[in-house]
C-alpha positions as CSV (number, residue, x, y, z in Angstrom):
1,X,0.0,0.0,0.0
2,X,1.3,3.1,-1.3
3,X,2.2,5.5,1.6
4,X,0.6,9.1,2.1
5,X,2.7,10.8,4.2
6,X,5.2,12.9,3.7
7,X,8.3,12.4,1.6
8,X,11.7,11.7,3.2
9,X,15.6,10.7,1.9
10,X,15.1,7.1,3.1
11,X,18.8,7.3,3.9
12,X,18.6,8.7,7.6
13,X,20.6,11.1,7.3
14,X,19.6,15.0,6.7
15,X,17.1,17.1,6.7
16,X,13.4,15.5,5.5
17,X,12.0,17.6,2.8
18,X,7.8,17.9,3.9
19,X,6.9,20.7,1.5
20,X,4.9,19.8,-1.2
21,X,4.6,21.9,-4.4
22,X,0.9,22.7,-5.1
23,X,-0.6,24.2,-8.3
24,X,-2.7,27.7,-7.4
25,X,-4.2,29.9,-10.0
26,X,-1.3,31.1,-12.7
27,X,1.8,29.7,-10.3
28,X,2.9,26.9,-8.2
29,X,3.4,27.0,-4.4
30,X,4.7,24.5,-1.9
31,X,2.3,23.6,1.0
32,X,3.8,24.2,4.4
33,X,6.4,26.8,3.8
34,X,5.9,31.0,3.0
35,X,5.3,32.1,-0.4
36,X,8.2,32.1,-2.3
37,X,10.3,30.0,-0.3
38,X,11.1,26.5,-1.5
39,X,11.7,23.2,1.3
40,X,13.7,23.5,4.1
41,X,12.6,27.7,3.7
42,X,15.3,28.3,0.9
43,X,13.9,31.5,-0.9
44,X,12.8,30.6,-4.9
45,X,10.8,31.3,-7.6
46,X,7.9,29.3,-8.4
47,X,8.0,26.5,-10.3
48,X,5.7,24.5,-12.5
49,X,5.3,20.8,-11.9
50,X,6.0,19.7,-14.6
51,X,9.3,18.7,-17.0
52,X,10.1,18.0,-20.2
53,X,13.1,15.5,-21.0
54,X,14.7,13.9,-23.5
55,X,12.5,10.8,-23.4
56,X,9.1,12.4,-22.9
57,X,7.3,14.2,-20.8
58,X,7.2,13.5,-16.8
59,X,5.2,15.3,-13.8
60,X,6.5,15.7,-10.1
61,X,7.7,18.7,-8.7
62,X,10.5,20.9,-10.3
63,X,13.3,21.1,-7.0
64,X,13.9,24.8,-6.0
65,X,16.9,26.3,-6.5
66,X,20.1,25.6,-4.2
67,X,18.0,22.8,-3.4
68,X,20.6,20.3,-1.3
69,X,19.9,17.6,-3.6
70,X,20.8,19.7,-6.5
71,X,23.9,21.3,-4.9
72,X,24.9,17.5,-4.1
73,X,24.6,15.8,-7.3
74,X,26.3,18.8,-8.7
75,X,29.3,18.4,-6.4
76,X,29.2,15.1,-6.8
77,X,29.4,15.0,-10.7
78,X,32.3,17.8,-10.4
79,X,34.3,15.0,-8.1
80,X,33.9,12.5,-10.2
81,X,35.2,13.8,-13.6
82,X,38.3,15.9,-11.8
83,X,40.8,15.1,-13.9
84,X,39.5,11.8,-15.3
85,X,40.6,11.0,-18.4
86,X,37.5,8.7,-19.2
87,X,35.3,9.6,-22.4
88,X,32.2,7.9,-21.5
89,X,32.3,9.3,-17.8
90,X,33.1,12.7,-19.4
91,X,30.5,12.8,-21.8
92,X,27.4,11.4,-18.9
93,X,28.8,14.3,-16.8
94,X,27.6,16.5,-19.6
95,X,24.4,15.6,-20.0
96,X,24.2,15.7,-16.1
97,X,25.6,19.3,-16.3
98,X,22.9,20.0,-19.4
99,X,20.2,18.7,-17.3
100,X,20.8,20.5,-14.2
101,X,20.8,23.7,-16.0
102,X,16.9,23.9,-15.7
103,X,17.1,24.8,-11.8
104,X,17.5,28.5,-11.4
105,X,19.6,30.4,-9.1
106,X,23.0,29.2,-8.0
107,X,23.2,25.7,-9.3
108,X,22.3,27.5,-12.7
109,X,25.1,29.2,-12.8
110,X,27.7,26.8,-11.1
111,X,26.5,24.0,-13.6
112,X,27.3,26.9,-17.0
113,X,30.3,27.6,-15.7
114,X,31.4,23.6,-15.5
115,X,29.9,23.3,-18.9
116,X,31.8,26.3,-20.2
117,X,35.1,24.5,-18.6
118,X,34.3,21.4,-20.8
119,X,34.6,23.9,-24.1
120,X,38.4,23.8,-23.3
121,X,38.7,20.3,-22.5
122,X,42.0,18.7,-23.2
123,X,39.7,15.9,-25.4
124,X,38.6,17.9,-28.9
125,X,35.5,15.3,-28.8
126,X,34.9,16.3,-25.1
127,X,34.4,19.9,-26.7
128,X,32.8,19.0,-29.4
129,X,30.2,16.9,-26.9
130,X,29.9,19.7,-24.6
131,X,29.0,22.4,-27.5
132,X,26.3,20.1,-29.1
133,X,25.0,19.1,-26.3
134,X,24.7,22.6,-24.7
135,X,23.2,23.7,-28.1
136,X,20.4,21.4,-27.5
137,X,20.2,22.4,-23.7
138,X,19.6,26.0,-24.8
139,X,16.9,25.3,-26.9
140,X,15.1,22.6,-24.9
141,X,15.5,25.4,-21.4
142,X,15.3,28.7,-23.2
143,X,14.4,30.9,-20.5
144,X,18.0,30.1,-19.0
145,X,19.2,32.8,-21.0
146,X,18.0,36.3,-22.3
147,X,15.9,36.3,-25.5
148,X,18.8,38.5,-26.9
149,X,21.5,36.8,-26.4
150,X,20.0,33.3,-27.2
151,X,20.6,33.9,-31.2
152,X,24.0,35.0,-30.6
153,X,25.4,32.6,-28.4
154,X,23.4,29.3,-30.4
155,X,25.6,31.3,-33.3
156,X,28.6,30.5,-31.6
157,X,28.2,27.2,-30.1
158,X,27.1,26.2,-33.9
159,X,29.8,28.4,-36.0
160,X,33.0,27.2,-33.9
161,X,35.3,24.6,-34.6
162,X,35.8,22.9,-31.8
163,X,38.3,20.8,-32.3
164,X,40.5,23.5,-33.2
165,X,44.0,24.6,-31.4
166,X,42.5,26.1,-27.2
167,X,43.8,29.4,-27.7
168,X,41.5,30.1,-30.6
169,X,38.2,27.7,-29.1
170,X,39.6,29.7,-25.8
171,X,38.9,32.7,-27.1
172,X,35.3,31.7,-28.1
173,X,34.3,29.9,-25.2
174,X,35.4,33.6,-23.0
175,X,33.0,35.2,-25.5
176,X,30.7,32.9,-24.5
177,X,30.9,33.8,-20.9
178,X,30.7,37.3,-21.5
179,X,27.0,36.6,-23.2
180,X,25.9,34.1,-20.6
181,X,27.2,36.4,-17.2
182,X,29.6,33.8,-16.5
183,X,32.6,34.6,-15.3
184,X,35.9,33.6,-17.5
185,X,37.5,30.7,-16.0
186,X,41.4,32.0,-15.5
187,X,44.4,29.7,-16.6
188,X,46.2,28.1,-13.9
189,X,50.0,28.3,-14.0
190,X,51.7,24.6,-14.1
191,X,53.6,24.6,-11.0
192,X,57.8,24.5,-12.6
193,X,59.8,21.0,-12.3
194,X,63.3,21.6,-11.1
């Protein structure tokens, strides 16, 4: 028998989410916190319940932003690929990264800003991956962006080579920043072997 109350981690550990989102006229609202604040009283923007993926379309709730399940998985998936040198992980990570990019606020902008990092990857099919693949992401989740600068950066991601030399596929990727408020990831010096 299914059970009615209210959800929890299962794991034990942390704190037990209770809100539940709840459609009112024109916006969605969680029962059991204020207005405009998401579970565990983290401030947010209301959300549909519904989402769109790749495979179809699912219902449940849409997770608020800096929601701790979010922040984990995102922390989780930037652990994993820290200097791993494995395509297939490399490439899951992105569509991790694209996916993630639907939550707004701070996760939003943590999870660009890993994505942008993967236009400079080492591994030209890595950038090549990441720039398709955040194509798509931009047009499936185009609110994540201004209406302005969607055309313009869709023109880049689509226009660059991006298995080209990294100083020039560096330069485009900064551009790229620029458009999406990101800021520019800076090169870090190799330390000198004596």
């Amino acid at each position: 028998m299914p059970s009615t109350g209210p959800p929890s981690r299962g794991d034990g550990g942390g704190a037990v989410c209770t809100a539940v989102p709840v459609q009112g006229p024109g916006q969605a609202t969680w029962r059991g916190v204020p207005q405009g604040r998401g579970p565990q009283g983290v401030p947010c923007r209301p959300h549909s319940t519904s989402t769109s993926t790749s495979t179809g379309t699912s219902t449940g709730p849409v997770l608020p932003c800096s929601h701790p399940f979010c922040v984990r998985l995102l922390a989780l998936c930037k652990a994993e690929i820290h200097k791993s040198k494995d395509v297939q992980k490399l490439r899951s990570s992105i569509a991790v990264f694209c996916g993630m990019v639907q939550f707004p606020g701070g996760v939003r902008r943590k999870v660009l800003l890993q994505l942008l990092l993967l236009l400079c990857h080492p591994f030209p099919v890595i950038r090549k991956t990441t720039a398709s693949q955040l194509y798509e992401m931009l047009l499936t989740y185009g609110d994540t962006v201004g209406v302005g600068v969607l055309d313009e950066v869709t023109a880049v991601l689509s226009g660059t080579a991006w298995d080209e030399e990294l100083p020039l596929v560096r330069a485009q990727r900064n551009h790229l920043c620029d458009l999406l408020g990101v800021p520019r990831p800076q090169l870090v010096p190799k330390p000198a072997v004596h």
